[in-house]
matplotlib code that plots the C-alpha trace (Angstrom):
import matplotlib.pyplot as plt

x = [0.1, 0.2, 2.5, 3.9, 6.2, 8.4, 12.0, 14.8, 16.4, 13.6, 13.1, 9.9, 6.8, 6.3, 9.6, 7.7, 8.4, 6.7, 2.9, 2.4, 4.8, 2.9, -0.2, 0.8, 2.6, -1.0, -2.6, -0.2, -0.8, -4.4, -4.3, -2.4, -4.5, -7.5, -5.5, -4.9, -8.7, -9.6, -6.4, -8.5, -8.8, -8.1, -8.3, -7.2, -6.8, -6.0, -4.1, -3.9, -0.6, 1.3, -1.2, -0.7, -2.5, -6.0, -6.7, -10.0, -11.0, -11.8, -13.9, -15.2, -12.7, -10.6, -13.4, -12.9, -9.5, -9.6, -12.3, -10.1, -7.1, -9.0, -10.8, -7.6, -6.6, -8.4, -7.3, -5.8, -4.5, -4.6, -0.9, -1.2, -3.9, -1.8, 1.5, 0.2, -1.5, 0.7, 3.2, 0.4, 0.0, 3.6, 4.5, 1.0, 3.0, 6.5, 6.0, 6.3, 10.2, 11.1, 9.8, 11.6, 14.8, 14.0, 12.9, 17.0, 18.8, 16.7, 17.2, 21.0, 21.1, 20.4, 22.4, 25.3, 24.3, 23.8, 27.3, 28.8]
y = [-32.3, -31.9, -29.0, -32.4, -33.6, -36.4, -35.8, -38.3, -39.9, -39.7, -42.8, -44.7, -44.7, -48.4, -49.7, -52.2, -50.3, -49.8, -49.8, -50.4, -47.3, -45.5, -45.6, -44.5, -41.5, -40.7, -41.3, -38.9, -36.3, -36.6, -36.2, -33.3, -31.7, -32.4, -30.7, -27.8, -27.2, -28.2, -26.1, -25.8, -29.9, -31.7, -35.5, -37.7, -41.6, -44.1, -47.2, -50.7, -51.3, -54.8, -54.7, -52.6, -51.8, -50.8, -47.9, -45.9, -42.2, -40.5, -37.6, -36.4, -34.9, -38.1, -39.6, -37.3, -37.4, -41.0, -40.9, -38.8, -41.0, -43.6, -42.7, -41.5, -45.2, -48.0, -50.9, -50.6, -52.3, -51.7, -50.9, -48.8, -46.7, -46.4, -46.0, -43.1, -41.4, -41.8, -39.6, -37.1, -36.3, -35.7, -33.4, -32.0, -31.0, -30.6, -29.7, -30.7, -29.2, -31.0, -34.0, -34.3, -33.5, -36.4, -39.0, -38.2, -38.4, -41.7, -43.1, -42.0, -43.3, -46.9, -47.1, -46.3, -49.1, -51.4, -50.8, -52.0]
z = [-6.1, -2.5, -0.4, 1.3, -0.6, 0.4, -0.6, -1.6, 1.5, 3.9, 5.6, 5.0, 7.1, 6.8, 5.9, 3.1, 0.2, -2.8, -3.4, 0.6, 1.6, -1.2, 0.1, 3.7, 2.5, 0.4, 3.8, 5.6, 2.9, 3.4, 7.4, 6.9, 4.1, 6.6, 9.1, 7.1, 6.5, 10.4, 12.2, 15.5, 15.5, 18.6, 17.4, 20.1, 19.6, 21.9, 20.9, 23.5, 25.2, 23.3, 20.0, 17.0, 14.5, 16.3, 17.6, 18.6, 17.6, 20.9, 19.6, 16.5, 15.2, 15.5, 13.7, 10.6, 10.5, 10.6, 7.7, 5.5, 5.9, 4.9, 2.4, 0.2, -0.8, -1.5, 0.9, 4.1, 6.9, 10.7, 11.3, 8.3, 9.7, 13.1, 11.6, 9.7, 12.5, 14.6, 11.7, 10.9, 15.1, 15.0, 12.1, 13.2, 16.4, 15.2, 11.5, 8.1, 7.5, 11.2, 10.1, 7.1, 8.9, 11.5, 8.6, 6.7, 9.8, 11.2, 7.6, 7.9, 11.3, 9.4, 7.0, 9.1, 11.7, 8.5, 7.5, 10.9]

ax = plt.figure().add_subplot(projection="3d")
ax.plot(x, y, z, "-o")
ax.set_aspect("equal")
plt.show()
């Protein structure tokens, strides 16, 4: 059980669905849990303009982040990994009860432009 729970009408990190959006919220959890333990880290990453799905730790702290991300599922991809970086460095900024807020309005935000 982790304190990050994700709550009915979130949107999803991927937008794949099932065993794939499973595993990058078990990824976020773990980037958060690592940030919980590490609250002085300063992991920067940089990413290449036009190509996703790589991206370089810039320091050690990246490094371990990265490391604990990984290491909390079994298989992952490239966009995974940067998709879920990229959502851990935000709620690491704007925190967890923001973020859920800003995944249920972007997911409402969908569905109403699905419906027009």
């Amino acid at each position: 059980m982790t304190k990050y729970e994700f709550e009915d009408g979130m949107d999803e990190i991927s937008g794949f669905g099932g065993s794939y959006e499973a595993a990058c919220r078990k990824m976020v959890n773990a980037g958060l849990e690592w940030f919980d333990e590490h609250p002085n880290a300063d992991p920067p990453f940089m990413g290449y303009k036009g190509i996703y799905g790589i991206i370089d730790a810039d320091n050690k702290d990246a490094k371990k982040l990265s490391e604990a991300v990984l290491a909390s599922v079994d298989d992952c991809t490239g966009a995974m990994h940067q998709a879920t970086i990229s959502h851990i460095m935000h709620i690491h900024k704007v925190g967890w009860e923001t973020y859920v807020k800003e995944m249920k309005d972007r997911r409402k935000t969908e569905e109403n432009m699905k419906k027009k």
